[in-house]
mmCIF file of the N, C-alpha and C atoms, coordinates in Angstrom:
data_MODEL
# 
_entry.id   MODEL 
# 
loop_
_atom_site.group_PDB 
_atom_site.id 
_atom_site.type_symbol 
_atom_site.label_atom_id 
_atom_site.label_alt_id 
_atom_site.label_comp_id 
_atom_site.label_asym_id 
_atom_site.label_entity_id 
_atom_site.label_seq_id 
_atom_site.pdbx_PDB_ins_code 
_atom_site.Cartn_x 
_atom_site.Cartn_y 
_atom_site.Cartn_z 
_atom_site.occupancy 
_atom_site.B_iso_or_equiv 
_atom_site.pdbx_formal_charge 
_atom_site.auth_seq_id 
_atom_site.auth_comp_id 
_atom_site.auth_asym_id 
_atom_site.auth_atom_id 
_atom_site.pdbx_PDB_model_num 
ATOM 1   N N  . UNK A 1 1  ? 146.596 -88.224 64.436 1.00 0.00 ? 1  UNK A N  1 
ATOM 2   C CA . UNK A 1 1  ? 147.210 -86.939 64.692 1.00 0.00 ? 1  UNK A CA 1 
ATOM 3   C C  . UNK A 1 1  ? 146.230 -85.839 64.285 1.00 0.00 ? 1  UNK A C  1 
ATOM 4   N N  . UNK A 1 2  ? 145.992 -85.045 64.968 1.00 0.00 ? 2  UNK A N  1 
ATOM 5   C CA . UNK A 1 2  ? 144.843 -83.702 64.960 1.00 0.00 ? 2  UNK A CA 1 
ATOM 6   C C  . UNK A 1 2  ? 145.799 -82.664 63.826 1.00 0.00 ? 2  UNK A C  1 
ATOM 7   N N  . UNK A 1 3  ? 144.725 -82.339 63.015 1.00 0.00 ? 3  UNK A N  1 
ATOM 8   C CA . UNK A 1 3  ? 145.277 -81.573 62.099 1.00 0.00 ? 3  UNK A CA 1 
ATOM 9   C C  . UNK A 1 3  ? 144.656 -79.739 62.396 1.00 0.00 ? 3  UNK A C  1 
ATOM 10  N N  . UNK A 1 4  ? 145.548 -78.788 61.398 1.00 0.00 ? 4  UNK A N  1 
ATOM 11  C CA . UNK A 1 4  ? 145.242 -77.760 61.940 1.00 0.00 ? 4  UNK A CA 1 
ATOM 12  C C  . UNK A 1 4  ? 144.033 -77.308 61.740 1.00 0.00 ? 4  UNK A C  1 
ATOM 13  N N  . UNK A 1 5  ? 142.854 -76.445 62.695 1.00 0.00 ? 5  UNK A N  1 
ATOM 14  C CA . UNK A 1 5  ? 141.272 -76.317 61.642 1.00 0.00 ? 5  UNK A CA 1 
ATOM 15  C C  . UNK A 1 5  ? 141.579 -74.872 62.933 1.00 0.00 ? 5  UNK A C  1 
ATOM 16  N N  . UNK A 1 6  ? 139.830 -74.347 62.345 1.00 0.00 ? 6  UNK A N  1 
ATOM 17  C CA . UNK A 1 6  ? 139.573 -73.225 62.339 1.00 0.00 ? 6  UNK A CA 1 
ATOM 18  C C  . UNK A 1 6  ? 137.996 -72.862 62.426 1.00 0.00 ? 6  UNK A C  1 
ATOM 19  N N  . UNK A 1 7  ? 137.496 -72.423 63.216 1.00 0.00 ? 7  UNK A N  1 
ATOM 20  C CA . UNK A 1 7  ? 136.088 -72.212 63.585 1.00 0.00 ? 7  UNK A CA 1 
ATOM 21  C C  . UNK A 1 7  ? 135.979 -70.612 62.978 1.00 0.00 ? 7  UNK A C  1 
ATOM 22  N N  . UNK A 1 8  ? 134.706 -70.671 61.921 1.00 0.00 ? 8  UNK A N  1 
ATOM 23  C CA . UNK A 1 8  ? 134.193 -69.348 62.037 1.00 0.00 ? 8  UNK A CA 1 
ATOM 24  C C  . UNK A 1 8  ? 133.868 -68.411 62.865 1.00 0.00 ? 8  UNK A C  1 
ATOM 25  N N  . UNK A 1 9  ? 134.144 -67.111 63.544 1.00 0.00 ? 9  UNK A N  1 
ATOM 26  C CA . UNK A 1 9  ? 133.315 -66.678 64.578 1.00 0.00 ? 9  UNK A CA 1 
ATOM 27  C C  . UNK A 1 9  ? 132.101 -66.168 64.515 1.00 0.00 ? 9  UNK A C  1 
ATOM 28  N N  . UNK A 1 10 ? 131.868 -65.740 62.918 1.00 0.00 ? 10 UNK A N  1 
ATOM 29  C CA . UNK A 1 10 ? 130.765 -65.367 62.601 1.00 0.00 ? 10 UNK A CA 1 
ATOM 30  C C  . UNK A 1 10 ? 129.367 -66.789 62.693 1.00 0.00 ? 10 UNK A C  1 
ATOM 31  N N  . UNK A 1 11 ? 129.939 -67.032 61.160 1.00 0.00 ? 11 UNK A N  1 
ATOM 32  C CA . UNK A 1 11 ? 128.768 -68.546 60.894 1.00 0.00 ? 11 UNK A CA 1 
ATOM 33  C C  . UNK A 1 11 ? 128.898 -69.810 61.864 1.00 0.00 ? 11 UNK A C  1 
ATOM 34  N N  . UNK A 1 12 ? 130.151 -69.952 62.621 1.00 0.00 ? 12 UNK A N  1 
ATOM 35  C CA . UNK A 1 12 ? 130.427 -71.232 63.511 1.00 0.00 ? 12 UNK A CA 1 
ATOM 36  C C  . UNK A 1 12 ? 130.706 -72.367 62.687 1.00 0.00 ? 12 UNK A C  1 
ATOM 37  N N  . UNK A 1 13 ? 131.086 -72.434 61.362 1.00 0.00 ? 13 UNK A N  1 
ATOM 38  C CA . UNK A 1 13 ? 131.598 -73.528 60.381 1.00 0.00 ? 13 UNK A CA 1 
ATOM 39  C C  . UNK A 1 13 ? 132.988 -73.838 60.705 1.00 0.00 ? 13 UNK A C  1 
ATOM 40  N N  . UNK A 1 14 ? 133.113 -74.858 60.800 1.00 0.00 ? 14 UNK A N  1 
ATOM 41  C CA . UNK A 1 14 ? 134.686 -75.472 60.883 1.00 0.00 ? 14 UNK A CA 1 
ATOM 42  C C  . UNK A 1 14 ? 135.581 -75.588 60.024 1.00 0.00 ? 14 UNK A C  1 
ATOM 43  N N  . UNK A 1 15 ? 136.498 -75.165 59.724 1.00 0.00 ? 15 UNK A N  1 
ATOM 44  C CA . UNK A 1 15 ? 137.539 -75.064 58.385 1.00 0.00 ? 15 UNK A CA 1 
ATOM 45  C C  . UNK A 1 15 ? 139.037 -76.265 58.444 1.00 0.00 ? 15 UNK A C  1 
ATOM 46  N N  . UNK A 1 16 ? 138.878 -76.560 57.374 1.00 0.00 ? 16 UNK A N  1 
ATOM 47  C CA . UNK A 1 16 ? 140.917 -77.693 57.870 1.00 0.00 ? 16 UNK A CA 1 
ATOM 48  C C  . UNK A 1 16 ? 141.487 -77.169 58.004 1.00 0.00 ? 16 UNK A C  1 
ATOM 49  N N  . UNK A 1 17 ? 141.726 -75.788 57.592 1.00 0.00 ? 17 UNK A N  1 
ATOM 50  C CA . UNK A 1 17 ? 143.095 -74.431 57.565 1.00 0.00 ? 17 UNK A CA 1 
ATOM 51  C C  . UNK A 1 17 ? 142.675 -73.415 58.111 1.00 0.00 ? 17 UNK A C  1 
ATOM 52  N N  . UNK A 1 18 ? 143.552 -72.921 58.618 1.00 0.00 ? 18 UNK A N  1 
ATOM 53  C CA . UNK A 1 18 ? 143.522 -71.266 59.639 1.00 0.00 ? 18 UNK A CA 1 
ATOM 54  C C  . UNK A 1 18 ? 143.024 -69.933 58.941 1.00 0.00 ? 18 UNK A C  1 
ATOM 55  N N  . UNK A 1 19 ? 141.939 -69.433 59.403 1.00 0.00 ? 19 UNK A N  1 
ATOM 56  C CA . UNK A 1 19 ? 141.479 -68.665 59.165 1.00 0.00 ? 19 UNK A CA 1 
ATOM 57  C C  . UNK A 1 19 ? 142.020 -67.297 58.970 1.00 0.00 ? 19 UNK A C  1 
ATOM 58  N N  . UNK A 1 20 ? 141.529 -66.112 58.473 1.00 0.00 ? 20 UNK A N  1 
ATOM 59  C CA . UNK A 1 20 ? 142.327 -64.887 58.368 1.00 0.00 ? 20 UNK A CA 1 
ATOM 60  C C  . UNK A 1 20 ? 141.649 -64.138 59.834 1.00 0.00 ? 20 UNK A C  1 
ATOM 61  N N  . UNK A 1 21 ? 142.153 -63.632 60.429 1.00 0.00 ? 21 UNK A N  1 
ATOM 62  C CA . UNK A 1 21 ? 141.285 -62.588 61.829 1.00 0.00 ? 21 UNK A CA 1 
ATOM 63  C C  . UNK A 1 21 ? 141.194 -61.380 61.493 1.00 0.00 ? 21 UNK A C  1 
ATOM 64  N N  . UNK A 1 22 ? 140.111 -61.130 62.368 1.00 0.00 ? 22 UNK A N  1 
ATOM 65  C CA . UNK A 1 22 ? 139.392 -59.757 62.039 1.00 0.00 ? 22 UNK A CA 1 
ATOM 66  C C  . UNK A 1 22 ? 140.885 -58.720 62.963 1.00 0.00 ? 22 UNK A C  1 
ATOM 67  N N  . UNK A 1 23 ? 141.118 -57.639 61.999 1.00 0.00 ? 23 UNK A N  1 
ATOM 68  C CA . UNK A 1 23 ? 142.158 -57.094 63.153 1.00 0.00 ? 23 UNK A CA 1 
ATOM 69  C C  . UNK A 1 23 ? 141.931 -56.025 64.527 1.00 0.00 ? 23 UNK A C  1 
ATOM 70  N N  . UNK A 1 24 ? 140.523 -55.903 64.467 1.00 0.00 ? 24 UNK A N  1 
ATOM 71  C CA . UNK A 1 24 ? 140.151 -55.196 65.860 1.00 0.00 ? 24 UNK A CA 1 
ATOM 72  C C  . UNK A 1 24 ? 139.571 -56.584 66.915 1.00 0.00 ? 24 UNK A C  1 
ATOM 73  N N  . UNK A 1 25 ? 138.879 -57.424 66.449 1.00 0.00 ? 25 UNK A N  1 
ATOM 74  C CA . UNK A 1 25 ? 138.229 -57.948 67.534 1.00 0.00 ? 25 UNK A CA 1 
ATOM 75  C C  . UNK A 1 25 ? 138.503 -59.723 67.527 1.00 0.00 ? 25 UNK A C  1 
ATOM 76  N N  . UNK A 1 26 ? 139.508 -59.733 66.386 1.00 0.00 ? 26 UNK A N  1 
ATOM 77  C CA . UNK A 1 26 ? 140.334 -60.703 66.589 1.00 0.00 ? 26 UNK A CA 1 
ATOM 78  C C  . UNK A 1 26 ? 139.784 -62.392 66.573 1.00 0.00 ? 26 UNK A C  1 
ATOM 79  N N  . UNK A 1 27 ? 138.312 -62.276 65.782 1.00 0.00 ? 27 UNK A N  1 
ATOM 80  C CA . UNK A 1 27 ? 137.822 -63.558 65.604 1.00 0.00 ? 27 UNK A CA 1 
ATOM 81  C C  . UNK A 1 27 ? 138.198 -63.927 64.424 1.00 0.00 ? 27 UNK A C  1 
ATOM 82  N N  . UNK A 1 28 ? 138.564 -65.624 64.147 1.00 0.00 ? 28 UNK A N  1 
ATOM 83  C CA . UNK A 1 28 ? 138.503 -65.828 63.152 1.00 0.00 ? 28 UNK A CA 1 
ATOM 84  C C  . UNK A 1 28 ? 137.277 -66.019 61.609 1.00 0.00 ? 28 UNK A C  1 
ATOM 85  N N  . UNK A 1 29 ? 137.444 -65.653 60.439 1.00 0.00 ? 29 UNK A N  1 
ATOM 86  C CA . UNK A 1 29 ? 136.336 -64.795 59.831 1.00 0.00 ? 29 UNK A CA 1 
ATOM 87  C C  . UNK A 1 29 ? 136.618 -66.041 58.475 1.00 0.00 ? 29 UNK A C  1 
ATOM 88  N N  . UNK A 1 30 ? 135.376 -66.946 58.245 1.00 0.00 ? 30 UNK A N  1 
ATOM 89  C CA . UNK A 1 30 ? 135.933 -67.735 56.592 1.00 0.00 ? 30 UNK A CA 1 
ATOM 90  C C  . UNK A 1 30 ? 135.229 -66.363 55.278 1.00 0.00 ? 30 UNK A C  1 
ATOM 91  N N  . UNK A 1 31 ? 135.373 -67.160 54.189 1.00 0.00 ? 31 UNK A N  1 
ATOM 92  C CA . UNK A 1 31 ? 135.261 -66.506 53.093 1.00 0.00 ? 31 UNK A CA 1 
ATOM 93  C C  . UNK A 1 31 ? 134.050 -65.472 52.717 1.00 0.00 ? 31 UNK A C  1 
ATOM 94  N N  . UNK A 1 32 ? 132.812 -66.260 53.082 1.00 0.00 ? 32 UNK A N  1 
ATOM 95  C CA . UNK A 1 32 ? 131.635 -66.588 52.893 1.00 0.00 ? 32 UNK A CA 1 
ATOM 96  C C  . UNK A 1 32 ? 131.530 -65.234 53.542 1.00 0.00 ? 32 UNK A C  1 
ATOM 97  N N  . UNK A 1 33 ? 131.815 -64.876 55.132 1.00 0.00 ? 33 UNK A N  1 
ATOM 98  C CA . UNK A 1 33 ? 131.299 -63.881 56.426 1.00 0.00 ? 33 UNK A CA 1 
ATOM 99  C C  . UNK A 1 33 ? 132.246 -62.479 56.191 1.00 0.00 ? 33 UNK A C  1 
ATOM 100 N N  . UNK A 1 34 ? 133.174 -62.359 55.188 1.00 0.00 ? 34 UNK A N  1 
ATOM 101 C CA . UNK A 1 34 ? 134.139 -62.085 55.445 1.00 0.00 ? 34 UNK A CA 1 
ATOM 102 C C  . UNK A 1 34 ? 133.827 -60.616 54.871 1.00 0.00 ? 34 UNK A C  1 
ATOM 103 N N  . UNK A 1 35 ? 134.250 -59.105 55.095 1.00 0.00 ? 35 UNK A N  1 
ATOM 104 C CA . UNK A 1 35 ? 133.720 -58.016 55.066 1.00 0.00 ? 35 UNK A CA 1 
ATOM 105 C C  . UNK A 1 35 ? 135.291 -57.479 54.798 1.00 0.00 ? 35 UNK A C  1 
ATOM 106 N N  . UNK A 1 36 ? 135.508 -57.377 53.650 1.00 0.00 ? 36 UNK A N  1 
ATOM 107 C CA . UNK A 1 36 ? 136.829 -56.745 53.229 1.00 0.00 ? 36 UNK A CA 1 
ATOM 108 C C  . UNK A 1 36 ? 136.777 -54.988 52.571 1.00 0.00 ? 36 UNK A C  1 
ATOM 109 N N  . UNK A 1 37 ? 137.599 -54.688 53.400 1.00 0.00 ? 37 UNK A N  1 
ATOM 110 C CA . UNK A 1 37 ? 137.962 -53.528 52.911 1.00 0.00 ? 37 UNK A CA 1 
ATOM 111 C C  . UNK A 1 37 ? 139.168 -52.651 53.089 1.00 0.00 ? 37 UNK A C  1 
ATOM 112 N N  . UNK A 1 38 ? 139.942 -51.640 52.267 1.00 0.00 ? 38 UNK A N  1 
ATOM 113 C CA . UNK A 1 38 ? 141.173 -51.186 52.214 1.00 0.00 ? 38 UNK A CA 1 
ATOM 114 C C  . UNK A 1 38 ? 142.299 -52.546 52.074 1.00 0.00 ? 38 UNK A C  1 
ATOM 115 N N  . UNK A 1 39 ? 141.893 -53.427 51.485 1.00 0.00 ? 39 UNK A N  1 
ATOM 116 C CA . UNK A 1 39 ? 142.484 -54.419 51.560 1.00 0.00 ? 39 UNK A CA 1 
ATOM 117 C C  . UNK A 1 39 ? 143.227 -55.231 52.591 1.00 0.00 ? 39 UNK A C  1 
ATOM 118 N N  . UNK A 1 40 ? 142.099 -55.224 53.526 1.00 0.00 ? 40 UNK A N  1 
ATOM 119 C CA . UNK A 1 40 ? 142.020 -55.892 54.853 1.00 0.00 ? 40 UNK A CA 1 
ATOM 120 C C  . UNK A 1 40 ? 140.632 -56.639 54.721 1.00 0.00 ? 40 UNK A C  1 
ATOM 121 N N  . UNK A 1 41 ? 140.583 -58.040 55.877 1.00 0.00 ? 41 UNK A N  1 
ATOM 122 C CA . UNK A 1 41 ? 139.831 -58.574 56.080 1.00 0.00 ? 41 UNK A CA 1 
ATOM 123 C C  . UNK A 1 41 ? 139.519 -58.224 57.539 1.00 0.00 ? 41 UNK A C  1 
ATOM 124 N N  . UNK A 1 42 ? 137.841 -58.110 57.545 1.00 0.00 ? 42 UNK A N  1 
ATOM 125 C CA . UNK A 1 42 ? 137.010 -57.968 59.020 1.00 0.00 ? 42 UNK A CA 1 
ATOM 126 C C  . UNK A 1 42 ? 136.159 -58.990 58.666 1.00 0.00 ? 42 UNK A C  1 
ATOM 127 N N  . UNK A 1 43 ? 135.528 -58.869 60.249 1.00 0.00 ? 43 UNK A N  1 
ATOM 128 C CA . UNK A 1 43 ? 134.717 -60.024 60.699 1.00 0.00 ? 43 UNK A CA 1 
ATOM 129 C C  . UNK A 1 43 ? 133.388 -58.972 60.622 1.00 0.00 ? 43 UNK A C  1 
ATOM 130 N N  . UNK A 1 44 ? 133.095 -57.826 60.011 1.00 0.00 ? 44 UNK A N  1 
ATOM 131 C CA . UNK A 1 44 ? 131.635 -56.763 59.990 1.00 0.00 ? 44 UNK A CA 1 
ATOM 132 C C  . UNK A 1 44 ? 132.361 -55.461 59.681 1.00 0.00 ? 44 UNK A C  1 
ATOM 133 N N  . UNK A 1 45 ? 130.950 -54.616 59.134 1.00 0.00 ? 45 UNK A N  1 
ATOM 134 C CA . UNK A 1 45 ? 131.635 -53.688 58.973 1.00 0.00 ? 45 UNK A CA 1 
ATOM 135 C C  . UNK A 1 45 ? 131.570 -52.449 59.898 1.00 0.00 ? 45 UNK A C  1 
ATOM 136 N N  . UNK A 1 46 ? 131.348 -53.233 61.189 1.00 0.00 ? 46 UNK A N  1 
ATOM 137 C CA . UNK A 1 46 ? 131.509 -52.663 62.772 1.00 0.00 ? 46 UNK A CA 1 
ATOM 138 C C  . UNK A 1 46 ? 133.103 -52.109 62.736 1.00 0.00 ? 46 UNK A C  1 
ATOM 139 N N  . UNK A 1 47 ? 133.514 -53.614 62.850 1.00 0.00 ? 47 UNK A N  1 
ATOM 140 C CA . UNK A 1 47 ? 135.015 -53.483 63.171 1.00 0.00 ? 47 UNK A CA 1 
ATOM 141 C C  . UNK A 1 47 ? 135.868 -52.868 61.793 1.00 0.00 ? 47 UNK A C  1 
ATOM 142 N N  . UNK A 1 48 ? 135.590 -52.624 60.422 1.00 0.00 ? 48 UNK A N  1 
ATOM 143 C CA . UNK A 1 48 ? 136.134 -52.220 59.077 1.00 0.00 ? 48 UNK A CA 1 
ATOM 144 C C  . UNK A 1 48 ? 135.932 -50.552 59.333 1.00 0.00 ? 48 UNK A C  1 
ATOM 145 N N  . UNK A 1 49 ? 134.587 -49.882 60.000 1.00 0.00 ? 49 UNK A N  1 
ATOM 146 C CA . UNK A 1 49 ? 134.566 -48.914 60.132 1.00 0.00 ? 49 UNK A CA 1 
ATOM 147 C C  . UNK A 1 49 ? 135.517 -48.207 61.037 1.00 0.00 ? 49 UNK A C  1 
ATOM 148 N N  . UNK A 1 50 ? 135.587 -48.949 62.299 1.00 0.00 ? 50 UNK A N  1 
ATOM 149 C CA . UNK A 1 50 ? 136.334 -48.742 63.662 1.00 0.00 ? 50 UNK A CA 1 
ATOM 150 C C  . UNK A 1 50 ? 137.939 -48.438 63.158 1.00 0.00 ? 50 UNK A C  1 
ATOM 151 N N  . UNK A 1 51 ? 138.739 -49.369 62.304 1.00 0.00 ? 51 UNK A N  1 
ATOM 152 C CA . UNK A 1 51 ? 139.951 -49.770 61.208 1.00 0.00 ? 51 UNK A CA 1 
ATOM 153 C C  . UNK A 1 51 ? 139.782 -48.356 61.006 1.00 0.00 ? 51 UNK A C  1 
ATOM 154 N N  . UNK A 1 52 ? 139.115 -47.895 59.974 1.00 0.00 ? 52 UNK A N  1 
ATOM 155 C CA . UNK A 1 52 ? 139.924 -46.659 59.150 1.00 0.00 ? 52 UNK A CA 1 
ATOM 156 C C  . UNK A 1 52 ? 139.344 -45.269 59.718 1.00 0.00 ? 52 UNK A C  1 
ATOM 157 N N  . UNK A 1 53 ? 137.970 -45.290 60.111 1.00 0.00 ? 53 UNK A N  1 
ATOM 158 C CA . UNK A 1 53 ? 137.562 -44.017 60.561 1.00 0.00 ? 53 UNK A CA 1 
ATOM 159 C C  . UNK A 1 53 ? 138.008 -43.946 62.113 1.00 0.00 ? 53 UNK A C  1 
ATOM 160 N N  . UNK A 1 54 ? 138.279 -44.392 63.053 1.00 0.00 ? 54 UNK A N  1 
ATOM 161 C CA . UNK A 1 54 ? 138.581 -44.011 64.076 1.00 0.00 ? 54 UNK A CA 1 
ATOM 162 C C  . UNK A 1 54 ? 136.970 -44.832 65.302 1.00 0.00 ? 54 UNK A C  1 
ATOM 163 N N  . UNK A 1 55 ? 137.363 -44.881 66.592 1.00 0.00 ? 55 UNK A N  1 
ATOM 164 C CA . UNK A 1 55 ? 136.570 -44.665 67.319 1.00 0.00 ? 55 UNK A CA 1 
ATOM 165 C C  . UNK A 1 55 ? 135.712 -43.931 67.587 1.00 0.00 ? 55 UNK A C  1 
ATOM 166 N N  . UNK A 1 56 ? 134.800 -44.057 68.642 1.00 0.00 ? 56 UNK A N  1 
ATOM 167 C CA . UNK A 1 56 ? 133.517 -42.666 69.044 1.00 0.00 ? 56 UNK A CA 1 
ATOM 168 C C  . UNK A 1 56 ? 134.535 -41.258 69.378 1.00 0.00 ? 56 UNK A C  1 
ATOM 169 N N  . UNK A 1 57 ? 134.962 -40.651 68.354 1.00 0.00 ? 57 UNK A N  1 
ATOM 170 C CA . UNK A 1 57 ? 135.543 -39.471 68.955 1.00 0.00 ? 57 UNK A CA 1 
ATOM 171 C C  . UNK A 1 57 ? 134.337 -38.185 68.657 1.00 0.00 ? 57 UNK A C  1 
ATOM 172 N N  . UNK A 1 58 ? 134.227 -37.962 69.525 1.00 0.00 ? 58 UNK A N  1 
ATOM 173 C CA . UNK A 1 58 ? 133.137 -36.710 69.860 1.00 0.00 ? 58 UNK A CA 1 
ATOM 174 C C  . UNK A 1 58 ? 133.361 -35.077 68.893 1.00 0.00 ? 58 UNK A C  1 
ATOM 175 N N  . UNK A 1 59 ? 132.385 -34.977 68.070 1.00 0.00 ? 59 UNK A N  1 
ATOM 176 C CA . UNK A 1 59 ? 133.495 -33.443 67.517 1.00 0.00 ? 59 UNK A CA 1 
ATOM 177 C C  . UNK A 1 59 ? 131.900 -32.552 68.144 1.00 0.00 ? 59 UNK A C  1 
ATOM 178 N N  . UNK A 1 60 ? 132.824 -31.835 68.763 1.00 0.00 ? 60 UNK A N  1 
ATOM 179 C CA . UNK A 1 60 ? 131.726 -30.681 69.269 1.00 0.00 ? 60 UNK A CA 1 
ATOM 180 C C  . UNK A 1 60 ? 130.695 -29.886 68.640 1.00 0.00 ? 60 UNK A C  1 
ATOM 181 N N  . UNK A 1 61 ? 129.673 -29.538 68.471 1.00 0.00 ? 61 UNK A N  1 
ATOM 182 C CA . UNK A 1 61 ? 128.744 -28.923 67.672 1.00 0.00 ? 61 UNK A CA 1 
ATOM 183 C C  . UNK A 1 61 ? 128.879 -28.098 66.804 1.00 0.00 ? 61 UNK A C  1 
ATOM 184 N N  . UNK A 1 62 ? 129.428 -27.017 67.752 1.00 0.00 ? 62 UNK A N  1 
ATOM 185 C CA . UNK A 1 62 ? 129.504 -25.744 67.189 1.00 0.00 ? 62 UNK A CA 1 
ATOM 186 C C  . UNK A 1 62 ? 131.164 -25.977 65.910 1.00 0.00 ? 62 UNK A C  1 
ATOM 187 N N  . UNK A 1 63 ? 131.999 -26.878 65.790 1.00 0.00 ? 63 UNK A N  1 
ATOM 188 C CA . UNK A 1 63 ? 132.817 -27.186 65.158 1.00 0.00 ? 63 UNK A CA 1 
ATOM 189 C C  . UNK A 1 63 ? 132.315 -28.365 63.899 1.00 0.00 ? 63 UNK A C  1 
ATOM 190 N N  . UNK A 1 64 ? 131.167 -28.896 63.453 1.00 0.00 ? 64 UNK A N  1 
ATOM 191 C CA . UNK A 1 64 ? 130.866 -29.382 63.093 1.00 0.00 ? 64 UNK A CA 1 
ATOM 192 C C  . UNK A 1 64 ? 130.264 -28.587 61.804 1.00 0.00 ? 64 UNK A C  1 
ATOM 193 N N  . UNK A 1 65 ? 129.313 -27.438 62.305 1.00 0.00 ? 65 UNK A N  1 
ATOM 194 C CA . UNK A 1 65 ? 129.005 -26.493 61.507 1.00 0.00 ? 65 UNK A CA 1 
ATOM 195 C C  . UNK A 1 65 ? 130.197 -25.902 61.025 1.00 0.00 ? 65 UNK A C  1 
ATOM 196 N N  . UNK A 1 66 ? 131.314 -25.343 61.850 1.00 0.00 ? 66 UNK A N  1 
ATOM 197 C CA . UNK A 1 66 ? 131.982 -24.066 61.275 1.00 0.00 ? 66 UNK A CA 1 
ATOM 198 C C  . UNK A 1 66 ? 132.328 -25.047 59.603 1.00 0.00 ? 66 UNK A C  1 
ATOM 199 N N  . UNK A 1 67 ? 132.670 -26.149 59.859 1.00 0.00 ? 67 UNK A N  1 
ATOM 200 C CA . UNK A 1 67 ? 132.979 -26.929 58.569 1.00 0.00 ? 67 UNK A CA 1 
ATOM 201 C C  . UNK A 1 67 ? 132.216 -27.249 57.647 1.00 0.00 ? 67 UNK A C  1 
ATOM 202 N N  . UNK A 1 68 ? 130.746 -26.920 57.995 1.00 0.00 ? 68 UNK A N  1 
ATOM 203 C CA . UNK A 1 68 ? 129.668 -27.417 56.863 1.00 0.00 ? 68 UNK A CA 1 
ATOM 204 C C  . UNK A 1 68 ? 129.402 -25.818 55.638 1.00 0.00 ? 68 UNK A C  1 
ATOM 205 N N  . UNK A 1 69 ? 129.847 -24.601 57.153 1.00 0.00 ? 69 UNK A N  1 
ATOM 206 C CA . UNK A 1 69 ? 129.720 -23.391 56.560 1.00 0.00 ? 69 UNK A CA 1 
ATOM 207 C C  . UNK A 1 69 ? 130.997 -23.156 55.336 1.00 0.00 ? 69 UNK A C  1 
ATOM 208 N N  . UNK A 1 70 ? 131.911 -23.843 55.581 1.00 0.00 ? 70 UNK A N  1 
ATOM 209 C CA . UNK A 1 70 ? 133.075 -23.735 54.915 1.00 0.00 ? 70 UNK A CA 1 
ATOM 210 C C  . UNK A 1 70 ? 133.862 -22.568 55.114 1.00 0.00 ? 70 UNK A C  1 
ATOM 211 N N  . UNK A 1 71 ? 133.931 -22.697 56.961 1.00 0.00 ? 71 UNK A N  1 
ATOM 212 C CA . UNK A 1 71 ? 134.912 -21.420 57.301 1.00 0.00 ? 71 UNK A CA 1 
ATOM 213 C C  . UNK A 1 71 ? 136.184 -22.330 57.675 1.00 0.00 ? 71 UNK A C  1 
# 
């Protein structure tokens, strides 16, 4: 009888038990590869950044300064 396992997506190591997944890109991630943060597990800190800061959202130039000027 086949028991339950689990492939790294990072390293490609095989595990007996189910892995935790990365929650943007949804590979499974073992201990070793594993990039935790806000008390979440990622598979990089591609997808950990993507998690809390947001996507490529574009902030326009001239709004970038008004905030550095501290208006």
């Amino acid at each position: 009888m086949a028991g339950l396992s689990d492939h790294c997506g990072i390293c490609g190591l095989e595990f007996l038990y189910a892995l935790p997944r990365c929650p943007i890109c949804h590979k499974s991630v073992c201990d070793g590869c594993a990039k935790r943060m806000g008390g979440n597990t990622f598979c990089g800190t591609d997808c950990s950044h993507a998690f809390f800061f947001g996507g490529e959202e574009e902030v326009e130039e001239n709004e970038a300064h008004r905030y550095e000027d501290g208006e």
